[in-house]
TORMI-657961 format. One record per residue (C-alpha): residue in three letters; x, y, z. Coordinates in pm, whole numbers, plus 50000, padded with zeros to 5 digits. Each point is the difference from the previous one (the first is absolute). Layout:
<rs>
ALAXYZ
...
</rs>
This chain:
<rs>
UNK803508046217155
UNK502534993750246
UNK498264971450110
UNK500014987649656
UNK503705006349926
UNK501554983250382
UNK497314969149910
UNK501334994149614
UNK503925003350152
UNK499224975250260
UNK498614974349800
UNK503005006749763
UNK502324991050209
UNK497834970050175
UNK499504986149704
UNK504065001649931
UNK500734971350216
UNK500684972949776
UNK498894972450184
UNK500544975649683
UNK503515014349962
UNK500444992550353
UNK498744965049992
UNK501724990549707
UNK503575012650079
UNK498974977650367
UNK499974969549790
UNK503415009649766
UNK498145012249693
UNK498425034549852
UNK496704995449825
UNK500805028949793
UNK502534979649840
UNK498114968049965
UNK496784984749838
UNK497805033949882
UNK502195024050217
UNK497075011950134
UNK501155004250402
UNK496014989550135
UNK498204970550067
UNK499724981049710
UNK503725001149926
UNK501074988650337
UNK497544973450057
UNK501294982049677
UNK503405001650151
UNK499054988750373
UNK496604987749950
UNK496825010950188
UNK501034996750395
UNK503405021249918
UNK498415028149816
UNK496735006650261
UNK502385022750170
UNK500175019149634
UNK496345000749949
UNK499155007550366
UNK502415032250018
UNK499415013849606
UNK496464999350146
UNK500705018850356
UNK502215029649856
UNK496205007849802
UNK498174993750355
UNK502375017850208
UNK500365029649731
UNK496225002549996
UNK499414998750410
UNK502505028249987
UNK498315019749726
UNK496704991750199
UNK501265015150296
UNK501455029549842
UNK497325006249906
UNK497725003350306
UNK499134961550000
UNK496455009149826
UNK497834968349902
UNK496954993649895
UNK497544966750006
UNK501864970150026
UNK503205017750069
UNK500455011849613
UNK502295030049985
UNK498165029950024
UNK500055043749989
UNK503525016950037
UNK501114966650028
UNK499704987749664
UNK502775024549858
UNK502744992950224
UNK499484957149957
UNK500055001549638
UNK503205018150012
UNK501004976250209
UNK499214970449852
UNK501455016049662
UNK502975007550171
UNK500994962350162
UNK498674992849615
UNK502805024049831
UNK502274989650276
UNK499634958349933
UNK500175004849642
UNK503135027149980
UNK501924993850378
UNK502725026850077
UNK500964974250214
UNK500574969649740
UNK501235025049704
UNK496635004649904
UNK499604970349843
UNK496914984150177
UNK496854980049928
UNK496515001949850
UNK498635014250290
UNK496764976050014
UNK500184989950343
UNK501215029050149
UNK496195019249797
UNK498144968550161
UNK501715008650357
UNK498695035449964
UNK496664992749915
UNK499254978850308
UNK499805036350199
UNK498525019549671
UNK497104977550003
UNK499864969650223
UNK496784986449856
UNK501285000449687
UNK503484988550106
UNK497874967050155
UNK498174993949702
UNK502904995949759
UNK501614978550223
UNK497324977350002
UNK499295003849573
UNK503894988750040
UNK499054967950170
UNK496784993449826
UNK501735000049682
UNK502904986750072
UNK498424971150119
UNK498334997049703
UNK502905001049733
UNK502204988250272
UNK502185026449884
UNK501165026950280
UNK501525023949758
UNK496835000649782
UNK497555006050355
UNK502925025550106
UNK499255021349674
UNK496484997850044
UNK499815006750352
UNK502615031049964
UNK498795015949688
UNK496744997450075
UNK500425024150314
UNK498665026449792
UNK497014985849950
UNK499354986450319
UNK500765033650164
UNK497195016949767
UNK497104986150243
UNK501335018750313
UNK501435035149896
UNK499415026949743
UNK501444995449636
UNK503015025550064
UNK501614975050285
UNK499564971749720
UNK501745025149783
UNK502445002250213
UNK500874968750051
UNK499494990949630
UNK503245028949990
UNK501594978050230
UNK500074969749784
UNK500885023449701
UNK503544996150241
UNK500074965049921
UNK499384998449641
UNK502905028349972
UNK502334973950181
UNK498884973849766
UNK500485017549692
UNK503245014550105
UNK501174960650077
UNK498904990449635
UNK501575029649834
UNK503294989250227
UNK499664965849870
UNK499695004449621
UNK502985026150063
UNK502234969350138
UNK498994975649719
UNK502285013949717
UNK503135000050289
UNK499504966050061
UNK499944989549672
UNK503005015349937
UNK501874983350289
UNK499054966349912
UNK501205006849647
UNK499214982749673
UNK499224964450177
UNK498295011150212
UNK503084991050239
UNK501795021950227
UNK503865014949976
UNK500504988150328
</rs>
């Protein structure tokens, strides 16, 4: 239990770093206040294109890797065949990896106003289950060499983790990580619910022609 608890606290407060935050304010802007607001990837790769937002993508990823190696070795650093997470182990990750999750999408350090939490899950399973991990990366490529769309190979690659995780452990780690992503659609639904909240508010400040009082 204690295991559990020091593993879900450290990846809270790994995944608090908010590397987009951090980027963004580098290059004069906040992508909380511009494009979807959303301070990840996406957001700040519209604003500085692909080369100035790999640092973004590279560290939302890491805080889920580094959160999970710490959980892992927490844990006892028990593995199984091809290094999937494994025994007292498996507890102490998860909470991890929920914990950077929790931590990227509410940061104490960014006034808990953080991302989607995507990458930062995707980090995390690279140590939960490598195999897996290796085989949505390269769905991601297959497909998005197909539709020559990265975002659409990036979903499939990502969400289909699950699935790709059910040929190397039992069905209650694929539960677990199907929890996980649970995570992810909260953040998503809470950004939609945020949205539709702000619609009426801007309508009122651009007023009845649909200009603004300046």
């Amino acid at each position: 239990m204690i295991a559990v608890l020091v593993s879900l606290i450290g990846g809270y407060l790994a995944g608090s770093v908010p590397v987009a935050l951090l980027v963004g304010r580098a290059h004069g802007f906040d992508p909380r206040a511009v494009g979807d607001g959303n301070p990840g990837f996406w957001n700040v790769k519209e604003r500085l294109g692909w080369r100035g937002a790999v640092p973004v993508f590279a560290g939302d990823a890491l805080k889920g890797t580094v959160a999970a190696l710490c959980g892992l070795a927490v844990g006892g650093w028990h593995t199984g065949d091809l290094g999937v997470v494994a025994g007292p182990s498996v507890a102490p990750v998860y909470a991890a990896v929920a914990g950077a999750m929790l931590g990227h999408a509410w940061p104490v350090f960014a006034g808990f106003r953080g991302g989607r939490s995507i990458l930062t899950f995707a980090g995390g399973m690279a140590v939960v289950c490598p195999p897996a991990f290796l085989l949505g990366v390269l769905a991601l490529v297959l497909v998005a060499g197909v539709t020559r769309s990265f975002a659409i190979g990036a979903r499939v690659g990502v969400f289909g983790l699950p699935v790709l995780q059910a040929l190397f452990v039992p069905a209650g780690q694929v539960a677990a990580t199907g929890a996980l992503m649970c995570l992810i659609g909260l953040r998503f639904g809470q950004a939609a619910l945020a949205a539709r909240r702000a619609r009426p508010r801007r309508r009122r400040q651009a007023g009845p022609g649909g200009q603004g009082h300046g």
